[in-house]
Structure formats: C-alpha cells, structure tokens
C-alpha angles and dihedrals in degrees: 000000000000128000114198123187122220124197114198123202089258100056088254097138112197111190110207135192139203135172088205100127110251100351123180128239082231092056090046089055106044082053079053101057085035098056090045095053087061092050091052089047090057092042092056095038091056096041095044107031099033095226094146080084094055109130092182107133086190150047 
C-alpha cells in the first residue's frame, strides 16, 4: 500500500492510497482528475436534467 499527499493552492491537503504495485504521484493523480470529472458530470446531470426525480425502473 502507498499513501501519497496532495497539497492544493489553497492549503486543502488530500492524502490518497492505492495497492497498485509502484505507482507514480503523476498516475495518482491523473486517477485523481479523472475521478473528479465524473463527480462533476453527475453533479451537473442531476442539477440540470433533473434526473434525481426519474421514476423509470428501466432502460
């Protein structure tokens, strides 16, 4: 297990962890950006579509 520390701009620190054997603080941290693209995608989808009130049961 690896713990890697993150220091954003504003003084916020994230710690992170992975079991992946040898990782790189660059692939962290592109899991990182990549992880929080999909947050902010299902941020904007429920905000803005609505779709929290679906009652489809479904596809």
């Amino acid at each position: 297990m690896t713990v890697f520390k993150f220091t954003a701009k504003n003084g916020r620190i994230d710690y992170r962890v992975t079991n992946k054997e040898n990782p790189t603080r660059q692939y962290v941290k592109s899991i990182m950006d990549a992880r929080w693209s999909v947050e902010v995608y299902h941020r904007e989808v429920k905000q803005n579509c609505g779709i929290e009130r679906c009652q489809a049961r479904t596809s």
